[in-house]
NUMIMAR-722731 format. One record per residue (C-alpha): residue in three letters; y, x, z. Coordinates in steps of 0.2 Angstrom, whole numbers, padded with zeros to 4 digits, always signed. Each point is the difference from the previous one (the first is absolute). Layout:
! NUMIMAR-722731
AlaYXZ/...
! end
This chain:
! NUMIMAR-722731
Unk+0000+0000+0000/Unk+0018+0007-0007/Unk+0011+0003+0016/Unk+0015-0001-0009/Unk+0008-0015+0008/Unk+0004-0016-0009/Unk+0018-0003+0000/Unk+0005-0019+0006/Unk+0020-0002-0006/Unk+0006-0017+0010/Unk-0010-0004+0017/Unk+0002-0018+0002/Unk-0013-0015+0001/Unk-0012+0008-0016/Unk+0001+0018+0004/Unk-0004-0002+0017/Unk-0016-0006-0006/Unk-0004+0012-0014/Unk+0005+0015+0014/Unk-0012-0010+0013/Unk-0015-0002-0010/Unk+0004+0019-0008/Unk+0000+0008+0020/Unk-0016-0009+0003/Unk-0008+0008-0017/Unk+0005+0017+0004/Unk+0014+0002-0011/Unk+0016+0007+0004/Unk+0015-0009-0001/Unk+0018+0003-0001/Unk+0011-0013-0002/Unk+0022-0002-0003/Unk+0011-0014+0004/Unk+0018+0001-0004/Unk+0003-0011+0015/Unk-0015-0001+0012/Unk+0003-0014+0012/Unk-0008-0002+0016/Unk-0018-0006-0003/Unk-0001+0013-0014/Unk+0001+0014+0012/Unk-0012-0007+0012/Unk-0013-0002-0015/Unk+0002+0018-0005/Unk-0002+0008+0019/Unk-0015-0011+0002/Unk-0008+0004-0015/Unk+0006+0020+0001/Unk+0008-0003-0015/Unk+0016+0012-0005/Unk+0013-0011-0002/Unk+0017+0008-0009/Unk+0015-0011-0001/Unk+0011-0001-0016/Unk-0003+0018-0007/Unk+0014+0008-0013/Unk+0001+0004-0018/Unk-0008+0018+0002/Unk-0017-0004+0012/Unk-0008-0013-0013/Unk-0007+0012-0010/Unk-0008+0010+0009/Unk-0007-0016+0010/Unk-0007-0007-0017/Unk-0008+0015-0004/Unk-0007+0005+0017/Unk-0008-0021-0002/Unk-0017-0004-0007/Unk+0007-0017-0005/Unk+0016-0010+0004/Unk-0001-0019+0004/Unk+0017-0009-0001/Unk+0003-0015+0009/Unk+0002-0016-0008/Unk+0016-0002-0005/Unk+0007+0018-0001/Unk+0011+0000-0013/Unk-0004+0010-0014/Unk+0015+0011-0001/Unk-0007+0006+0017/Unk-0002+0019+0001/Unk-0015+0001+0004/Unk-0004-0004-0018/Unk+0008+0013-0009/Unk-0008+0014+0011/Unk-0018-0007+0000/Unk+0002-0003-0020/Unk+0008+0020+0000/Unk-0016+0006+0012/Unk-0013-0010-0011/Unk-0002-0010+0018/Unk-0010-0015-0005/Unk+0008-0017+0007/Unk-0013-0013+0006/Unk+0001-0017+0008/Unk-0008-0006+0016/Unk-0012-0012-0013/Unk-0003+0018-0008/Unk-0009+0005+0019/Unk-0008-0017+0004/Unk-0008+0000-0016/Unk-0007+0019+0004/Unk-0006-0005+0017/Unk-0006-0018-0003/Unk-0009-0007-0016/Unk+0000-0020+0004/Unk+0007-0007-0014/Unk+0020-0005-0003/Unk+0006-0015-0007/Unk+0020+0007-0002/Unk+0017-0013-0006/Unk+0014+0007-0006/Unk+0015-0008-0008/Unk+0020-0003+0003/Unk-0001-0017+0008/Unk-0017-0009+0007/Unk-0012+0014+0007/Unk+0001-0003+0019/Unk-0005-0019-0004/Unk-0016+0004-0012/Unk-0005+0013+0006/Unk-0002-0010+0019/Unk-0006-0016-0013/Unk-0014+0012-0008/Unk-0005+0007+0018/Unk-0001-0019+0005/Unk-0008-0006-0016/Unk-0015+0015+0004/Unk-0002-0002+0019/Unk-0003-0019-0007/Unk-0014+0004-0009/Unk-0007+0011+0016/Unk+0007+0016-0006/Unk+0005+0011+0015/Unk+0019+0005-0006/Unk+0012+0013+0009/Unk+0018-0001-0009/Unk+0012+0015+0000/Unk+0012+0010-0011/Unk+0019-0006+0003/Unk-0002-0012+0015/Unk-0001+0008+0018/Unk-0017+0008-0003/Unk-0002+0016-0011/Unk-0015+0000-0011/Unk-0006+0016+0010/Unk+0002-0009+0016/Unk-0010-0017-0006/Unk-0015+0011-0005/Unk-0001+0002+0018/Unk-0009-0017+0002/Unk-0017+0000-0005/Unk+0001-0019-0004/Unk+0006-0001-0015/Unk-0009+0001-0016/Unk+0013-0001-0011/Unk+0019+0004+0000/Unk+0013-0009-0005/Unk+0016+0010-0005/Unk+0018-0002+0000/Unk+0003+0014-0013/Unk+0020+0003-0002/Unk+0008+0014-0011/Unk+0003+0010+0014/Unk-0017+0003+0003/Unk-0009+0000-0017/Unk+0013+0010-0007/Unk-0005+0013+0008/Unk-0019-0002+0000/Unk-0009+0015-0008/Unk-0017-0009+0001/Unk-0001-0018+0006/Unk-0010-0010-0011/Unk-0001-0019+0005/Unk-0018-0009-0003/Unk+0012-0014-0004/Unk+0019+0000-0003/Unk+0013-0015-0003/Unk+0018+0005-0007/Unk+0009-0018+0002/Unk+0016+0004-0009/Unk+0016+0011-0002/Unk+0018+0001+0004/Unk+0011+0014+0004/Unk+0001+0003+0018/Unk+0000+0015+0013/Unk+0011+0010-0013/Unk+0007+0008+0015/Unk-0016+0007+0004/Unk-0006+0003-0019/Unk+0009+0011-0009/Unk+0001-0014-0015/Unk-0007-0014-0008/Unk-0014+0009-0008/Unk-0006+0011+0015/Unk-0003-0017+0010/Unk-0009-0008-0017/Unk-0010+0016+0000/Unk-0002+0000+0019/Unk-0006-0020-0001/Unk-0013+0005-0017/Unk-0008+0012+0008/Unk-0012-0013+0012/Unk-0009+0002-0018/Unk+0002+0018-0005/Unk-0018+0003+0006/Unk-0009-0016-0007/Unk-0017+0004-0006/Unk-0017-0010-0001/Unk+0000-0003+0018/Unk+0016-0010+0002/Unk+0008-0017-0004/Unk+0019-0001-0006/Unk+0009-0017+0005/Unk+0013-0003-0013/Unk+0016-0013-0003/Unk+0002-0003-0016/Unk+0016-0008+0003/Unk+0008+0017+0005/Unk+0002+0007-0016/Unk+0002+0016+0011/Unk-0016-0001+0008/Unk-0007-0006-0017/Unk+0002+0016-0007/Unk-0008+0013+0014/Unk-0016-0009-0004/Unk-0012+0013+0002/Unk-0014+0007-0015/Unk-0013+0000+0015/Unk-0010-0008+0011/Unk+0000-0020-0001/Unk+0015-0010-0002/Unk+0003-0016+0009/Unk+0017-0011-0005/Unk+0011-0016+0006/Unk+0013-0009-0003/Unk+0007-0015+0002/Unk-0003-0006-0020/Unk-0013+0011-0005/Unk-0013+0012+0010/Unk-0016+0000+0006/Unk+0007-0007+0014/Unk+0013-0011-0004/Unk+0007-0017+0002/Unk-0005-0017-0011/Unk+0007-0018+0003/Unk+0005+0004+0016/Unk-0017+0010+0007/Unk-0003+0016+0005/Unk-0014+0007-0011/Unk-0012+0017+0001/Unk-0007+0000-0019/Unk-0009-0015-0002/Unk+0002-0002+0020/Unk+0012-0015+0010/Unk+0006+0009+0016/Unk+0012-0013+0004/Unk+0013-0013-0006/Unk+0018+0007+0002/Unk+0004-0015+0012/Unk-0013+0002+0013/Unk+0008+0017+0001/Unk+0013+0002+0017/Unk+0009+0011-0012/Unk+0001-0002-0017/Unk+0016+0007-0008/Unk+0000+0009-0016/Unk-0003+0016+0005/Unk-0007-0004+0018/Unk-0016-0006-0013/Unk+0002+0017-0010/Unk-0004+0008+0016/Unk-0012-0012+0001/Unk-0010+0004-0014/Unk+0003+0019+0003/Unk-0010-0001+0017/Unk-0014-0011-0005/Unk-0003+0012-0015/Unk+0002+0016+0010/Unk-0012-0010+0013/Unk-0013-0003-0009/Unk-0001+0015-0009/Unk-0002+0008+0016/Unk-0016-0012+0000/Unk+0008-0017+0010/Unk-0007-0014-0005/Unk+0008-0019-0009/Unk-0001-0009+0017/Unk+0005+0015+0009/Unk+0016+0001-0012/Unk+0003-0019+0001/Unk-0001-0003+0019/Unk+0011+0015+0002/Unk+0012-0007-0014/Unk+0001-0018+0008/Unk+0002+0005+0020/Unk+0015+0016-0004/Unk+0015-0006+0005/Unk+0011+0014-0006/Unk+0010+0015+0012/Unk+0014+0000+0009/Unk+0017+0004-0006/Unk-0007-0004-0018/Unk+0007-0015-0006/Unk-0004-0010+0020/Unk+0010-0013+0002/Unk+0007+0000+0018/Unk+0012-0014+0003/Unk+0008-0016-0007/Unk+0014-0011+0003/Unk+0008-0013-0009/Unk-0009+0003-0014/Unk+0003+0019-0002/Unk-0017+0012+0003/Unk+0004+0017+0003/Unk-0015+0011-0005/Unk-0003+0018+0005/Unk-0002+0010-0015/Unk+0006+0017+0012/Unk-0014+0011-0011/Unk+0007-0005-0015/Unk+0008+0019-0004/Unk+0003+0000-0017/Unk+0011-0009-0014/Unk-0017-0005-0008/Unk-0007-0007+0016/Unk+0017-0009+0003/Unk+0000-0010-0017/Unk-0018-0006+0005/Unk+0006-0008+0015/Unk+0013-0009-0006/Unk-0011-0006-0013/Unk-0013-0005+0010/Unk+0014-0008+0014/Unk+0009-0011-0010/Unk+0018-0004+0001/Unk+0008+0013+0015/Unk+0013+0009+0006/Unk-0008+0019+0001/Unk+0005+0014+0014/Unk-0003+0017-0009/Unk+0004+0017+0004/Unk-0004+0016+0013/Unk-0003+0019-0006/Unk-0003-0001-0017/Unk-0014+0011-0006/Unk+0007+0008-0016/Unk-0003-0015-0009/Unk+0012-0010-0013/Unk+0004-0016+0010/Unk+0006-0007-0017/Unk-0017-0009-0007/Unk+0004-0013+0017/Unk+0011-0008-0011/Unk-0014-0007-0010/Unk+0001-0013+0014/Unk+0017-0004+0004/Unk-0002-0018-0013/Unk-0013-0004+0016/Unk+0014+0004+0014/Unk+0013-0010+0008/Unk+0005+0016+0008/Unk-0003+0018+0007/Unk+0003+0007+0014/Unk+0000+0019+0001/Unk-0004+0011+0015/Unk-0003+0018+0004/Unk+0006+0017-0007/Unk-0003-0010-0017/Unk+0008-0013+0001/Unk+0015+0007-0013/Unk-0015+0000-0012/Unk-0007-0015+0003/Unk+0020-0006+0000/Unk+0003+0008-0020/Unk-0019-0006-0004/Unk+0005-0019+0001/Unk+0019+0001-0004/Unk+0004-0013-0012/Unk-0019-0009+0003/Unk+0000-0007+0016/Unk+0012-0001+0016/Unk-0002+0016+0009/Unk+0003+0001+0020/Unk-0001+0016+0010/Unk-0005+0000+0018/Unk+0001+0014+0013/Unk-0016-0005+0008/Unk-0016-0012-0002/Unk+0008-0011+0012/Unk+0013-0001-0010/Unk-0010-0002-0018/Unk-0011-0013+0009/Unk+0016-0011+0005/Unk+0008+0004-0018/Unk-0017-0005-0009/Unk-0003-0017+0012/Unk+0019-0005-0004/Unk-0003+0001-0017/Unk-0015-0007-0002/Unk-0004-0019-0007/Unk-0012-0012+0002/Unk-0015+0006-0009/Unk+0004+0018-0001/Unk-0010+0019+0008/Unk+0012+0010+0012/Unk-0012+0014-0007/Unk+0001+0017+0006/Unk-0008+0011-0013/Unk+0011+0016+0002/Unk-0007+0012-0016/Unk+0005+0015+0010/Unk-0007+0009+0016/Unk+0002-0006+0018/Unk+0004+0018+0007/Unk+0020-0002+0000/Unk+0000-0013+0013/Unk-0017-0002+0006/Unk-0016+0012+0004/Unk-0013-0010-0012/Unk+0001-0018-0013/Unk-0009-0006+0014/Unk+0012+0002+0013/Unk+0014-0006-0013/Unk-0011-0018-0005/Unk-0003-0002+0020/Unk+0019-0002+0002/Unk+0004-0009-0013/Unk-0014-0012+0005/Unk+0007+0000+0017/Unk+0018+0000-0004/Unk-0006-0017-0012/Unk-0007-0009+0014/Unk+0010+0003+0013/Unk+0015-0006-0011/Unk-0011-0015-0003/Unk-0005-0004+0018/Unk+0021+0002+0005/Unk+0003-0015-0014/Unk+0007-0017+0003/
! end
């Protein structure tokens, strides 16, 4: 076993785990964090860890070359550099999927895509346990891949497969692997448009005889990264093997389900639908695994939940919604609203949110974006800017008529004002009902 060390550059919630499971497999491990916090510190003392805090220009190359491999952590941007000195020391770059691949062989079953992949990839793990298929899920959620193999339960994986993590696999090869759709996002991580397509294309770089590809064919993006290996597997909402006919979920010559038994049945909430059933059964679920699954899900928070009404206005939490593409869904599927948008925009063009504004009474703009939001609207819609969610909630509710969403689907990042979308949806949710429950 080499003892050159593996270098780990970020040492938050991933790397932690990747340095754990490394220390307990005899490898040594150094790790770097430009700004270690509290809990980072504690992790690296107890695992013996060295731990080196933020180091300059002139020590990265010789840390790159002293490395056996470098693991980023999810989300590092790509102008990092770490990058350019493990590309000048011929230092290869690998992902934690790259080491639970190596050090467990059960079989993955990964979703990637701009929009969707938390809800099929939890809807695929739901449709195999259905048909009695022990499943662990992973990826980008709170559990790391190499922590999950951890638990000999499982016999499967599901995967949530982001671009920050295939990107930079040098060997992770999928048994199955779903690519839902694609929009720009996370252009302040990526170094540009192409690098996240590249990063999101290569779940299927290493498809071969062995593995199943899930592919939209209403992405034309997606569309044409069909790989020349390995079996293909398609959907769509017009045309697929899995697709949707007079109102019915179908698997090839198949019925899963009609669209209305469904709890949620939006356009692309049965896009998602058809991805996971597909992903799920190649994975080996079973029809009345899939459709049981299909009929009890009920959907996640802070997508699309709607969380109050009053007078005839429902105000839905659409807090994970993070991108202009995710936005125009929403309103689409919401109906007539008045729409709170804005936070820490991720690099992204806010301007394709206008493709809604015929659909809005008005816009309320929060957050460090909220003078883009302002300019993406202006001469569409009425655009209001409030200082705070309390604010946006009061504007929105003001504004709002009979029959309309208050909808909070923000199309940028939650980390201006809040610590996760999570913690932005709660407050609006809480902010909606306590306005509600002070009402005459």
């Amino acid at each position: 076993m080499s003892r050159a060390p593996l270098l780990l550059v970020g040492f938050a919630v991933t790397n932690r785990a990747v340095a754990a499971q490394l220390v307990e497999r005899g490898h040594a491990v150094v790790a770097v964090d430009d700004s270690p916090d509290d809990q980072a510190c504690r992790c690296a003392a107890e695992l013996g860890v060295d731990l080196l805090e933020a180091p300059g220009p002139g020590r990265w190359p010789a840390l790159a070359t002293q490395a056996q491999a470098m693991v980023p952590t999810p989300g590092l941007p790509e102008s990092h550099p770490c990058f350019g000195a493990a590309a000048a020391a011929g230092t290869p770059v690998i992902s934690e999927f790259d080491l639970a691949q190596r050090w467990d062989d059960r079989p993955t079953l990964a979703v990637t895509g701009t929009n969707g992949k938390t809800t099929t990839t939890l809807l695929a793990a739901a449709m195999l346990e259905a048909s009695g298929m022990a499943t662990g899920t992973a990826g980008n959620t709170e559990t790391p891949l190499v922590e999950a193999i951890r638990d000999d339960r499982p016999t499967v994986f599901a995967v949530e497969a982001s671009s920050f993590r295939l990107g930079h696999s040098r060997c992770y090869r999928p048994a199955v692997g779903a690519w839902l759709n694609f929009a720009p996002d996370h252009l302040d991580v990526h170094a540009s448009l192409s690098t996240y397509r590249a990063a999101k294309a290569a779940l299927w770089r290493r498809a071969d005889e062995h593995t199943t590809s899930v592919v939209n064919l209403d992405d034309p993006v997606v569309a044409a990264h069909v790989p020349e290996q390995g079996r293909v597997v398609t959907f769509g909402l017009a045309e697929g093997d899995f697709r949707v006919v007079d109102g019915a979920l179908w698997a090839w010559s198949e019925r899963l389900a009609d669209a209305a038994e469904l709890r949620r049945s939006q356009p692309h909430e049965l896009s998602n639908h058809l991805a996971a059933a597909a992903a799920a059964m190649a994975a080996g679920a079973h029809l009345e695994g899939v459709r049981s699954a299909l009929l009890a899900w009920t959907g996640l928070p802070h997508r699309l939940a709607p969380v109050a009404e009053h007078r005839g206005v429902r105000f839905i939490d659409d807090s994970k919604a993070t991108t202009p593409h995710a936005v125009c869904a929403a309103v689409r599927s919401a109906g007539r609203a008045v729409l709170i948008a804005g936070g820490r925009n991720k690099g992204l063009d806010l301007g394709p949110m206008a493709d809604v504004a015929d659909r809005l009474r008005s816009v309320v703009a929060i957050g460090e974006a909220a003078d883009e939001v302002q300019r993406a609207f202006a001469g569409l819609c009425p655009v209001i800017i409030a200082g705070s969610m309390a604010e946006a909630v009061d504007a929105a509710a003001t504004a709002a008529r009979n029959g309309d969403a208050v909808l909070l689907s923000p199309g940028c990042a939650s980390f201006d004002w809040y610590g996760s979308y999570a913690e932005r949806g709660d407050h609006f949710a809480s902010l909606a009902r306590e306005m509600i429950g002070s009402s005459p």
